[in-house]
C-alpha positions as protocol buffer text, in pm:
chain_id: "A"
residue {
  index: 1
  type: UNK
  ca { x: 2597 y: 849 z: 1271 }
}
residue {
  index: 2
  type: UNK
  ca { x: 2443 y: 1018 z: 1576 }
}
residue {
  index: 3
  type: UNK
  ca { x: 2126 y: 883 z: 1564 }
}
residue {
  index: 4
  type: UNK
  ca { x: 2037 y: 530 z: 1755 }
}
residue {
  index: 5
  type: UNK
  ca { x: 2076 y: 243 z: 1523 }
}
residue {
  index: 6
  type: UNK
  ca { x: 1728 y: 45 z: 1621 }
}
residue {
  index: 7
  type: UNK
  ca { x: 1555 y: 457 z: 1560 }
}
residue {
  index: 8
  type: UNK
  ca { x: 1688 y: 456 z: 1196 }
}
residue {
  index: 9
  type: UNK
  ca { x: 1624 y: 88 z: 1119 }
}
residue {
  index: 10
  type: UNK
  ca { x: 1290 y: 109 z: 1258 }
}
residue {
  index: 11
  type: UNK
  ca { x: 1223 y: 448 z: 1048 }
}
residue {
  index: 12
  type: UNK
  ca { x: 1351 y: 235 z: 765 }
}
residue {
  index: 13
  type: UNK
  ca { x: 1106 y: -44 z: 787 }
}
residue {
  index: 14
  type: UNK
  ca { x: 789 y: 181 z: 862 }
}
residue {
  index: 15
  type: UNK
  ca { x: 902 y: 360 z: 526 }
}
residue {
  index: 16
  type: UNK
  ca { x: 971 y: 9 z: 308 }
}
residue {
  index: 17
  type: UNK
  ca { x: 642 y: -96 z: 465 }
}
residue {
  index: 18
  type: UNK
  ca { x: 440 y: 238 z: 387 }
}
residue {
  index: 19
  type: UNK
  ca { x: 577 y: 162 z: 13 }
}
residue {
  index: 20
  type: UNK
  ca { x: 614 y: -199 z: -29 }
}
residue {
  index: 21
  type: UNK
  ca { x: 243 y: -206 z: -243 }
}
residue {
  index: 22
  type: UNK
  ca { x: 313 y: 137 z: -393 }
}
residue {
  index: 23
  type: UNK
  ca { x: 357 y: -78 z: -769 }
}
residue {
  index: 24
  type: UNK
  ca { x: -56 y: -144 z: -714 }
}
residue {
  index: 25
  type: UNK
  ca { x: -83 y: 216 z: -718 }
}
residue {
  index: 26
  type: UNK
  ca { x: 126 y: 259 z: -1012 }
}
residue {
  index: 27
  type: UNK
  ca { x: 24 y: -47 z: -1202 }
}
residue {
  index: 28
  type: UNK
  ca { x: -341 y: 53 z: -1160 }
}
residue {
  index: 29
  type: UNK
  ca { x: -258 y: 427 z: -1297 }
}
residue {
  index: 30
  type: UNK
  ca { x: -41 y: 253 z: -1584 }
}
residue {
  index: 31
  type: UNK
  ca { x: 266 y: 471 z: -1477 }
}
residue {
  index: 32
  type: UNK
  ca { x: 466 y: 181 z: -1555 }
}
residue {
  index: 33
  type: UNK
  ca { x: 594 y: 18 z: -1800 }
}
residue {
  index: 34
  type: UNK
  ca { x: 656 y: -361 z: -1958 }
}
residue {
  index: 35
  type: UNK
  ca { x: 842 y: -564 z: -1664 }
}
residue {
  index: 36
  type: UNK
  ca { x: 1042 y: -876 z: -1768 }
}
residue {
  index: 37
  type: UNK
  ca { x: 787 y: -1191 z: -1673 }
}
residue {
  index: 38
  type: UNK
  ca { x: 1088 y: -1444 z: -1589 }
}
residue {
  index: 39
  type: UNK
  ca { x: 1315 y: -1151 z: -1383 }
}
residue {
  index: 40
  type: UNK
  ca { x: 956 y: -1063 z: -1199 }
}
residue {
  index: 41
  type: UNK
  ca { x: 906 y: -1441 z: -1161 }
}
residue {
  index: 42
  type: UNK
  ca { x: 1216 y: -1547 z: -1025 }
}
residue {
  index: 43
  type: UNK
  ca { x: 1296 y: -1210 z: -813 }
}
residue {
  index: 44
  type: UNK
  ca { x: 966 y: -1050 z: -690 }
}
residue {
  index: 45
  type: UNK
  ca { x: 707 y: -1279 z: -732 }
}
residue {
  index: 46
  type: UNK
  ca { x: 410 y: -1086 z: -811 }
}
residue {
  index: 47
  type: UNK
  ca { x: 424 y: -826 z: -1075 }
}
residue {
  index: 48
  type: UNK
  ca { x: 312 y: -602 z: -803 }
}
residue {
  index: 49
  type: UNK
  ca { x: 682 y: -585 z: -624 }
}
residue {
  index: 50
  type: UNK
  ca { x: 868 y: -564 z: -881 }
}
residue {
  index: 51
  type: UNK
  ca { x: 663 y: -222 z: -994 }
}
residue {
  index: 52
  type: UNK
  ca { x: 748 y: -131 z: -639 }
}
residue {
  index: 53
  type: UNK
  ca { x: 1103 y: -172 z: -698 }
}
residue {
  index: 54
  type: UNK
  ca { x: 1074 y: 40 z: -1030 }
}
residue {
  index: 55
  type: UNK
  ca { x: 858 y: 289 z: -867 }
}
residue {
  index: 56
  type: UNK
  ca { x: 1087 y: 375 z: -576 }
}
residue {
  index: 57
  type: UNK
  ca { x: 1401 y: 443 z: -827 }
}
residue {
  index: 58
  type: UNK
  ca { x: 1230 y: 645 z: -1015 }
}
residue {
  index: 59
  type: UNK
  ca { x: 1104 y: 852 z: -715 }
}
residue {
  index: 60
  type: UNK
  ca { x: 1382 y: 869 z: -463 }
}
residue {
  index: 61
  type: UNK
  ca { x: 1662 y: 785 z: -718 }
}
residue {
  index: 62
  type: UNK
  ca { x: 2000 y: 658 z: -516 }
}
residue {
  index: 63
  type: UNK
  ca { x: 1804 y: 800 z: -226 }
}
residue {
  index: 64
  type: UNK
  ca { x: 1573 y: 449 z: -191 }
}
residue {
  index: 65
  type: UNK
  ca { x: 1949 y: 278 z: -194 }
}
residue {
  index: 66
  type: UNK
  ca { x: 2044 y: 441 z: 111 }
}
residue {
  index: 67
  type: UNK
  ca { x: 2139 y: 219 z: 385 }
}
residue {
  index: 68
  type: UNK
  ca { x: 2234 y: 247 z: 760 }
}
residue {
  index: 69
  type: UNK
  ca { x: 2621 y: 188 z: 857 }
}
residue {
  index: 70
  type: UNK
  ca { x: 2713 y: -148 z: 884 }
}
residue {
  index: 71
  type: UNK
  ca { x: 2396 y: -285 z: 687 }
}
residue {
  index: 72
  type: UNK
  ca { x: 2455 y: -267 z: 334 }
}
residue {
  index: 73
  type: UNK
  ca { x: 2188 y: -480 z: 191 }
}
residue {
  index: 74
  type: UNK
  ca { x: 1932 y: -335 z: 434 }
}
residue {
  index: 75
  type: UNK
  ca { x: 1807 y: -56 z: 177 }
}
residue {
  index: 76
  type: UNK
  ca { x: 1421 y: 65 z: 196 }
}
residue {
  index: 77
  type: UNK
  ca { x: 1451 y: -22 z: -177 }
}
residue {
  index: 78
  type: UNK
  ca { x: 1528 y: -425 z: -87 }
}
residue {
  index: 79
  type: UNK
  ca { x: 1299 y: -397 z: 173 }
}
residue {
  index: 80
  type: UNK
  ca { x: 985 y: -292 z: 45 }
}
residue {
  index: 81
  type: UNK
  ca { x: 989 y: -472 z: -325 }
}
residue {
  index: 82
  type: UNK
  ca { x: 1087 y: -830 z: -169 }
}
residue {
  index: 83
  type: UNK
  ca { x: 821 y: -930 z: 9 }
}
residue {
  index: 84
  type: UNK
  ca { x: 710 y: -1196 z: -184 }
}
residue {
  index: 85
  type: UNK
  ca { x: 1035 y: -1311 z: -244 }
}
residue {
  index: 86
  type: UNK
  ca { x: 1272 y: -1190 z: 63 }
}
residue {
  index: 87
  type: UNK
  ca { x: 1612 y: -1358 z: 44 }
}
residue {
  index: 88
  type: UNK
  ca { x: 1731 y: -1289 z: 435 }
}
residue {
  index: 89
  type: UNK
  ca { x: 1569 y: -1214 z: 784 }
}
residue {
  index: 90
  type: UNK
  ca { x: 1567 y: -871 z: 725 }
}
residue {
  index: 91
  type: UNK
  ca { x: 1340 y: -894 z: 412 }
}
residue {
  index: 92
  type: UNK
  ca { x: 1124 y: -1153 z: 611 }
}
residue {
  index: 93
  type: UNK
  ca { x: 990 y: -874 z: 824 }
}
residue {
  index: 94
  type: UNK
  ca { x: 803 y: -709 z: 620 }
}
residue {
  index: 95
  type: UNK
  ca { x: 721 y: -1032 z: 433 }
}
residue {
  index: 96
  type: UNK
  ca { x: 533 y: -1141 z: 781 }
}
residue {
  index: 97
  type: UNK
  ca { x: 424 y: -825 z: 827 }
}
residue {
  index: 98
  type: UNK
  ca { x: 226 y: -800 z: 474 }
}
residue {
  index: 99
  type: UNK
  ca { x: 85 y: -1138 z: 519 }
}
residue {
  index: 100
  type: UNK
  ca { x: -64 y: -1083 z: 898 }
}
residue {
  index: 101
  type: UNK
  ca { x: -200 y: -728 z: 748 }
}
residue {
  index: 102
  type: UNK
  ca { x: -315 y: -915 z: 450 }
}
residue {
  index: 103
  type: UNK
  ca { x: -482 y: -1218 z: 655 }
}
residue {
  index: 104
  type: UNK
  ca { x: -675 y: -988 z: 954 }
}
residue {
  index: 105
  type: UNK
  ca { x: -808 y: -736 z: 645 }
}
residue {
  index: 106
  type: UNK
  ca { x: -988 y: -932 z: 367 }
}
residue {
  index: 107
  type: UNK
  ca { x: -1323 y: -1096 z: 345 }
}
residue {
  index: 108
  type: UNK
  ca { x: -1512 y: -1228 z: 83 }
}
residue {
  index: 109
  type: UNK
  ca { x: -1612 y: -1028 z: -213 }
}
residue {
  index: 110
  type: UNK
  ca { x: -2022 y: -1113 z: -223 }
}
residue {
  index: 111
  type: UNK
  ca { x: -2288 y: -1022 z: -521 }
}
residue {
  index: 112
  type: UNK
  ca { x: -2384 y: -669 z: -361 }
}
residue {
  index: 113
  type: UNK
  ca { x: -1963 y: -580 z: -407 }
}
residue {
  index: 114
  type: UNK
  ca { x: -1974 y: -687 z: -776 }
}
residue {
  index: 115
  type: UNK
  ca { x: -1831 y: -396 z: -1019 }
}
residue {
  index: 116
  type: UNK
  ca { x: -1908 y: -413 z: -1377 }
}
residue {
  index: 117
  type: UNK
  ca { x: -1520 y: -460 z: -1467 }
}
residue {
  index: 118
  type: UNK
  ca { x: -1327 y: -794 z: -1524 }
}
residue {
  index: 119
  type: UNK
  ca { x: -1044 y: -918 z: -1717 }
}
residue {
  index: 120
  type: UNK
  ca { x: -700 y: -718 z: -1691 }
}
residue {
  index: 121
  type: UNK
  ca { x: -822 y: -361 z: -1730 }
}
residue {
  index: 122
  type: UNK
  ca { x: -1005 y: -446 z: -1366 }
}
residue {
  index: 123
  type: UNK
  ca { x: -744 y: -331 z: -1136 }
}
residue {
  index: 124
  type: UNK
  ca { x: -714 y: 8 z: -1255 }
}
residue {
  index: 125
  type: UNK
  ca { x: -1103 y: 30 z: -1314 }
}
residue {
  index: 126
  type: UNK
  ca { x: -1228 y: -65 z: -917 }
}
residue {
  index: 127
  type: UNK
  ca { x: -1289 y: 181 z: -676 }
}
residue {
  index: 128
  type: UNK
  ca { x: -1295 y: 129 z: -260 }
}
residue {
  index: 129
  type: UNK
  ca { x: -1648 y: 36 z: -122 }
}
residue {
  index: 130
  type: UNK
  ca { x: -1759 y: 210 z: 182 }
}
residue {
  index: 131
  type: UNK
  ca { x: -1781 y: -5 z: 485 }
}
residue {
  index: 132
  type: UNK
  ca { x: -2086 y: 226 z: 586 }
}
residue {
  index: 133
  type: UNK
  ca { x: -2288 y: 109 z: 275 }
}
residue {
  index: 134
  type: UNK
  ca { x: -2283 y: -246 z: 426 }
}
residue {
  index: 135
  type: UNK
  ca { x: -2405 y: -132 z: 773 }
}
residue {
  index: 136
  type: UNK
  ca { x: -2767 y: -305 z: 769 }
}
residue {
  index: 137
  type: UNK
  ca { x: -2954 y: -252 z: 1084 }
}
residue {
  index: 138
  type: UNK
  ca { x: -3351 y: -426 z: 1093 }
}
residue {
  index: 139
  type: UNK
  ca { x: -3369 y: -336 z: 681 }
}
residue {
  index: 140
  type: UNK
  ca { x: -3252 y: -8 z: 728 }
}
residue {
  index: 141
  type: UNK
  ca { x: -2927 y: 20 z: 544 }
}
residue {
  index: 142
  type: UNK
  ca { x: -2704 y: 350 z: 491 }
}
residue {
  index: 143
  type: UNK
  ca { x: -2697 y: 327 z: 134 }
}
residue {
  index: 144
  type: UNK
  ca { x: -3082 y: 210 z: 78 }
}
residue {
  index: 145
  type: UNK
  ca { x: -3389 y: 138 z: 264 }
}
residue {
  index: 146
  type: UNK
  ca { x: -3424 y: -176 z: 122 }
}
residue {
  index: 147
  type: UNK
  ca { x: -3277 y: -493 z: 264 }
}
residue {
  index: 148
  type: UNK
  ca { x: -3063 y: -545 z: -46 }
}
residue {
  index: 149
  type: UNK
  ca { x: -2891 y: -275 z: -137 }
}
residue {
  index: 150
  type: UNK
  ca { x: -2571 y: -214 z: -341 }
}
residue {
  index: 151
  type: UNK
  ca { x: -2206 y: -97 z: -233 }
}
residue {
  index: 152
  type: UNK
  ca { x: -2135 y: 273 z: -213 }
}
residue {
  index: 153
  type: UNK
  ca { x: -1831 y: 359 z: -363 }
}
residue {
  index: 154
  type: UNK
  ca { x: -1547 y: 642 z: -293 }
}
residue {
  index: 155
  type: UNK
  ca { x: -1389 y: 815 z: -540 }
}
residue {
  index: 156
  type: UNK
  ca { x: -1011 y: 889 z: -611 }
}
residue {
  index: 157
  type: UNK
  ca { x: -959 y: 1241 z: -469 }
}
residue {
  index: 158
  type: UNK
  ca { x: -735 y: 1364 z: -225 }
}
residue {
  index: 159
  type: UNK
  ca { x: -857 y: 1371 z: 138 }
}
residue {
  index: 160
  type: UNK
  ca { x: -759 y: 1759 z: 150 }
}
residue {
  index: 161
  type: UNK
  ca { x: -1020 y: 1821 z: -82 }
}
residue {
  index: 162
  type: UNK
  ca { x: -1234 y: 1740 z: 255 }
}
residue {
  index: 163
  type: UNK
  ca { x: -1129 y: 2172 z: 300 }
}
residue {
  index: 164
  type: UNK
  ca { x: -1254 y: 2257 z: -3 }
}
residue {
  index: 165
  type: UNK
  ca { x: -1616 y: 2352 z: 14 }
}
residue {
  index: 166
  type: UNK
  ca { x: -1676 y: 2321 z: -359 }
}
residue {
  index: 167
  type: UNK
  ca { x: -1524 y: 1970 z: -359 }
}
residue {
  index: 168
  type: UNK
  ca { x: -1614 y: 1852 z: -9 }
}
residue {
  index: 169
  type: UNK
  ca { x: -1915 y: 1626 z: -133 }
}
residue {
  index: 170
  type: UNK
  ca { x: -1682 y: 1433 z: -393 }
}
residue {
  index: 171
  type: UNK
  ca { x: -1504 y: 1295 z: -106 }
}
residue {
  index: 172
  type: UNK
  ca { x: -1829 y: 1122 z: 34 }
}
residue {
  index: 173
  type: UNK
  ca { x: -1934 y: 783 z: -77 }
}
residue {
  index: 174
  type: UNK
  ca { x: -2175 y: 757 z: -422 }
}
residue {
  index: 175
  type: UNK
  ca { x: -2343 y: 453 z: -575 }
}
residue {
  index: 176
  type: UNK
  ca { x: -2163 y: 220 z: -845 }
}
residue {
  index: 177
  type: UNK
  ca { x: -2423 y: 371 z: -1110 }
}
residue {
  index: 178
  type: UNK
  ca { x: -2254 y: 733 z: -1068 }
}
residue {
  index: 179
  type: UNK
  ca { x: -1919 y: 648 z: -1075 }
}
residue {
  index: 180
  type: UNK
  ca { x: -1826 y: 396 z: -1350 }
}
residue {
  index: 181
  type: UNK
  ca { x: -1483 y: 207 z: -1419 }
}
residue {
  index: 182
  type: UNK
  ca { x: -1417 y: 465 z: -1714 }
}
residue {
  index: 183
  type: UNK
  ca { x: -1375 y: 740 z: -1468 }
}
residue {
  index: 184
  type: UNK
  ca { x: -1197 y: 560 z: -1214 }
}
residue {
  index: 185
  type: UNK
  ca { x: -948 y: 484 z: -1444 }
}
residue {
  index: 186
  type: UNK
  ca { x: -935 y: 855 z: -1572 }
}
residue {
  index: 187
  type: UNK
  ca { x: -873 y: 953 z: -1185 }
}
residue {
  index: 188
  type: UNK
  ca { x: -635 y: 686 z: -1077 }
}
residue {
  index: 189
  type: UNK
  ca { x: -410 y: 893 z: -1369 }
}
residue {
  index: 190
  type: UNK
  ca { x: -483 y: 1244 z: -1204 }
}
residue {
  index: 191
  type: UNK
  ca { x: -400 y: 1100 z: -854 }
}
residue {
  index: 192
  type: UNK
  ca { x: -62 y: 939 z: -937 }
}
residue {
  index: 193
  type: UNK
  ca { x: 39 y: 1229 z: -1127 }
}
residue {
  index: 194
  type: UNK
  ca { x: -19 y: 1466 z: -780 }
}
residue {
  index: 195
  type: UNK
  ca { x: 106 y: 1203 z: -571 }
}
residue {
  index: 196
  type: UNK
  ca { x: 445 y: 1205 z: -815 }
}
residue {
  index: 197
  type: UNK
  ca { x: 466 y: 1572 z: -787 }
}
residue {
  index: 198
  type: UNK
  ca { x: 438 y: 1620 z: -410 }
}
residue {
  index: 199
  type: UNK
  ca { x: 668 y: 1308 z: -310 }
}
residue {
  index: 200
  type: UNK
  ca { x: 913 y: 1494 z: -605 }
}
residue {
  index: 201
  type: UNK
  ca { x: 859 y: 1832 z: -429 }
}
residue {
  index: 202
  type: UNK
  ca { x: 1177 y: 2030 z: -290 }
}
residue {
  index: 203
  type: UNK
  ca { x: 1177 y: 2177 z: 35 }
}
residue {
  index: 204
  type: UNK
  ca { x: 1432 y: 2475 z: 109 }
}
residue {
  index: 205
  type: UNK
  ca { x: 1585 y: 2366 z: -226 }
}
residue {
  index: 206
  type: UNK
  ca { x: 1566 y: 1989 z: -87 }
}
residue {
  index: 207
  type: UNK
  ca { x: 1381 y: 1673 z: -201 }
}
residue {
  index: 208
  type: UNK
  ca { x: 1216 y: 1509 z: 64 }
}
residue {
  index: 209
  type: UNK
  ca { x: 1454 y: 1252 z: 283 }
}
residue {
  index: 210
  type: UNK
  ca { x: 1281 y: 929 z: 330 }
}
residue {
  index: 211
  type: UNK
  ca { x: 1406 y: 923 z: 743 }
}
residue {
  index: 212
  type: UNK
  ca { x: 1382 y: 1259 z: 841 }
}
residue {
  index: 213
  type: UNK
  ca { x: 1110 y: 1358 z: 640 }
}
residue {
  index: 214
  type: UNK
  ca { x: 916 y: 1026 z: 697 }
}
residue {
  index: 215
  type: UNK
  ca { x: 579 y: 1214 z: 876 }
}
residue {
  index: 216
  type: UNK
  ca { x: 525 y: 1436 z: 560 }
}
residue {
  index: 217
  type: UNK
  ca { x: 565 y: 1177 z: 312 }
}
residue {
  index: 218
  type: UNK
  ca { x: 280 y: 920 z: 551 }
}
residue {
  index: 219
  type: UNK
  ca { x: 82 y: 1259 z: 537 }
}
residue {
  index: 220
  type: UNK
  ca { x: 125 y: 1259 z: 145 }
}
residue {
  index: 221
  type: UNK
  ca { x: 36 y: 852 z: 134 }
}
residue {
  index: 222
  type: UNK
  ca { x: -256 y: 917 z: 318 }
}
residue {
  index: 223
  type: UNK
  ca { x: -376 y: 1227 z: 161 }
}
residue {
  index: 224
  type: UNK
  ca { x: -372 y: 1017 z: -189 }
}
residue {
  index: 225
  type: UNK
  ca { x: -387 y: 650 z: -95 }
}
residue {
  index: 226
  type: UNK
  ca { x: -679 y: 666 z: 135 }
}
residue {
  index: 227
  type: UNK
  ca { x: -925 y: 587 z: -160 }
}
residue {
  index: 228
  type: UNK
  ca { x: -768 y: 332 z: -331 }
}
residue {
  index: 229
  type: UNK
  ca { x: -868 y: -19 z: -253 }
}
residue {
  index: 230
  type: UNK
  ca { x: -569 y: -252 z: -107 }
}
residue {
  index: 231
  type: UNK
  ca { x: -717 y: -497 z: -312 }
}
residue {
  index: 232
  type: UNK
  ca { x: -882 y: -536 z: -657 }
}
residue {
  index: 233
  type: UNK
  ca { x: -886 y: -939 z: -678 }
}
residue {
  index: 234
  type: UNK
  ca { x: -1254 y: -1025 z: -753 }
}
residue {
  index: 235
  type: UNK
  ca { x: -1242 y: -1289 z: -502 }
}
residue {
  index: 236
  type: UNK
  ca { x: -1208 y: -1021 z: -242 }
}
residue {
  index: 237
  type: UNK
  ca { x: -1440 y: -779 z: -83 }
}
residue {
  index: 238
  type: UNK
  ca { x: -1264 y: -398 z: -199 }
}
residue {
  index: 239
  type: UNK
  ca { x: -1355 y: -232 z: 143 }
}
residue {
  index: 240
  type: UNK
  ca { x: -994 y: -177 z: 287 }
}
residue {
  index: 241
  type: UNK
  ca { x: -766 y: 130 z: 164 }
}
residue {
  index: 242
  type: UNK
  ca { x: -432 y: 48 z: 43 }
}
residue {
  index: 243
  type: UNK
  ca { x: -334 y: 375 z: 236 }
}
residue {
  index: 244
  type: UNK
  ca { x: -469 y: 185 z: 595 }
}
residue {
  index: 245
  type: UNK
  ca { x: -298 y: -182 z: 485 }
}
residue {
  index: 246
  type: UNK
  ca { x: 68 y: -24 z: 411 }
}
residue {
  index: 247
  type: UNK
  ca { x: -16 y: 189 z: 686 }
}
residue {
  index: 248
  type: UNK
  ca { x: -48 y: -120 z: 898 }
}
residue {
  index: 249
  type: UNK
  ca { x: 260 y: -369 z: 754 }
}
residue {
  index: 250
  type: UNK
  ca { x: 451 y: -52 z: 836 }
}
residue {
  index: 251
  type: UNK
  ca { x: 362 y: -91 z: 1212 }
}
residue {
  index: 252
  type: UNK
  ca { x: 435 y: -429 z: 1242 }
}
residue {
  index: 253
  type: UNK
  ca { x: 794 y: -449 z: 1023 }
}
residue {
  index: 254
  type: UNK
  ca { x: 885 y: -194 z: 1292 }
}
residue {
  index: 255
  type: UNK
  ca { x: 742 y: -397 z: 1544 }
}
residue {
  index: 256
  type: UNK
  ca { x: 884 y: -700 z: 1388 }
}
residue {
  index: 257
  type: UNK
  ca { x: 1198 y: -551 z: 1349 }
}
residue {
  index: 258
  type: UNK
  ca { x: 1221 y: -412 z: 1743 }
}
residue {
  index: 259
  type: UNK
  ca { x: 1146 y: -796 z: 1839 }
}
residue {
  index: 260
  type: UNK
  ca { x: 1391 y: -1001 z: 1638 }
}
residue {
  index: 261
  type: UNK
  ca { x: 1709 y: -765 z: 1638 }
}
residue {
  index: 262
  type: UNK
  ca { x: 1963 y: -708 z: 1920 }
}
residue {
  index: 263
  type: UNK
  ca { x: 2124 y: -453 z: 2076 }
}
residue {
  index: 264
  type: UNK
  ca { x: 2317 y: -363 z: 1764 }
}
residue {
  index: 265
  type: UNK
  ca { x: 2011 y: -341 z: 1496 }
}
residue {
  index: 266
  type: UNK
  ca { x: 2149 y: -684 z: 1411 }
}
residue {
  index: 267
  type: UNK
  ca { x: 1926 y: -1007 z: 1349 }
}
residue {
  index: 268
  type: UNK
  ca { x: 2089 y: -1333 z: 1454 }
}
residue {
  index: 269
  type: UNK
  ca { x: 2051 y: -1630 z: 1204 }
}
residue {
  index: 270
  type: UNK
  ca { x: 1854 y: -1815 z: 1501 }
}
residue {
  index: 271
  type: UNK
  ca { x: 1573 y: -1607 z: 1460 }
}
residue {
  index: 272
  type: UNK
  ca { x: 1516 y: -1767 z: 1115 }
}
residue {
  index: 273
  type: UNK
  ca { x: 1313 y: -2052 z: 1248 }
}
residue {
  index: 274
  type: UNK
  ca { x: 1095 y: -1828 z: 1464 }
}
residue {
  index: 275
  type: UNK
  ca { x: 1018 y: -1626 z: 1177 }
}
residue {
  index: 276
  type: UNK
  ca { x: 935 y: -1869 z: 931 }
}
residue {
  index: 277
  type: UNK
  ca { x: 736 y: -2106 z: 1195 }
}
residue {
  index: 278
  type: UNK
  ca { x: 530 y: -1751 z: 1269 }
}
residue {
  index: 279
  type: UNK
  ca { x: 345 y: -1741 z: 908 }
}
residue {
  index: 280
  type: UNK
  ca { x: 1 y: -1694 z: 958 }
}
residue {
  index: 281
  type: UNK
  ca { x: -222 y: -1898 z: 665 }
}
residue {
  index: 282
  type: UNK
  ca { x: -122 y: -1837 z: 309 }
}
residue {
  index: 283
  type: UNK
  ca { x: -273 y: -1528 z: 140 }
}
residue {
  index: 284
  type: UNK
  ca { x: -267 y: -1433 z: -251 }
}
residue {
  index: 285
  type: UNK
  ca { x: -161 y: -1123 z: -276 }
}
């Protein structure tokens, strides 16, 4: 191995933390299929992680098993479907990392954020409000001139689409009347389906490598994740991308990571306390 240990493991958490939510994406797109309640239970927690877990194998293959020398249980595969239930320090990273993301993102969902949607269909039937709908300055709102106005909502397209001149205005906010949950659920299909294809893409005759390939497949994340909301829990205001909060807990389990280990990638068992004392407050995922 010529590269530095703490450059690999540190690649290796921003790409578990990039993907540790990628089962939303999937869930919501219904790429997956049944999961076993009590193994999802017990294991993963939330339903959530252990679509992550599925997701990644069926992406990356032994690839998402991959592990640095001298670490076998440190896999991006552990580390990004565990974080509701991690079973060592290593796992706690991006754990902590999910929850501070988590904790400094959501706010309160209010009337003027309520989508016509509930029961289970919901998640894959909610589209990301735009922040700039809720700007109100003396009346005078973006999305109305009226005091109360309703949430502006994005649609699922790619960000590239931004290039297109034909698609460009499908990439700007439109109100909740013109984009109903029957369509968002038709495009959260089309956009996992493109997001499968480029992440399976070969290069030179090569699929992508999660470590050395890592700034393509963020590019890819963001290009198709930028539009989806982080979350879909009607208690919660849907006005943060899951692209920007993976984006984030990839950051800080890198940061996280950089803090806790020593000078051989390692992380002692005396860091457990300061980990576990460092939870911010509890946040449903």
């Amino acid at each position: 191995m010529t590269k530095n240990v703490h450059t690999i493991m540190t690649k290796l958490y921003s790409i578990a933390g990039l993907f540790h939510d990628i089962g939303k994406f999937a869930e919501r797109a219904e790429a997956i299929g049944e999961v076993n309640i009590n193994e999802m239970q017990q294991h993963y927690g939330y339903k959530h992680a252990y679509h992550t877990e599925r997701v990644l194998e069926g992406l990356f293959g032994e690839r998402a098993n991959w592990y640095p020398d001298n670490f076998s249980e440190i896999t991006m595969l552990n580390l990004a479907s565990r974080h509701h239930k991690p079973r060592n320090n290593y796992e706690l990273l991006v754990a902590e990392a999910d929850r501070i993301a988590a904790g400094h993102e959501r706010m309160d969902a209010d009337e003027a954020s309520e989508f016509d949607v509930s029961g289970r269909e919901r998640k894959g039937k909610v589209p990301l409000i735009s922040i700039l709908s809720r700007i109100n300055i003396k009346g005078f709102s973006f999305a109305s001139s009226q005091p109360n106005f309703e949430d502006w909502r994005y649609k699922l397209r790619p960000m590239s689409e931004a290039f297109n001149r034909e698609k460009l205005k499908d990439v700007f906010p439109c109100k909740a009347s013109e984009y109903g949950p029957i369509e968002v659920q038709k495009d959260y299909k089309e956009l996992w389906n493109q997001f499968e294809e480029k992440l399976k893409a070969r290069v030179n005759g090569k699929q992508l490598d999660l470590i050395d390939n890592f700034e393509t497949i963020h590019d890819i994340c963001r290009d198709l994740m930028w539009c989806i909301p982080e979350s879909v829990r009607k208690e919660d205001l849907q006005d943060v991308s899951l692209f920007e909060h993976s984006r984030i807990t990839a950051a800080l389990s890198s940061c996280l990571y950089l803090y806790h280990s020593d000078t051989d990638g390692t992380i002692a068992e005396s860091e457990s306390k300061k980990l576990a004392s460092a939870h911010p407050r509890k946040v449903t995922i």
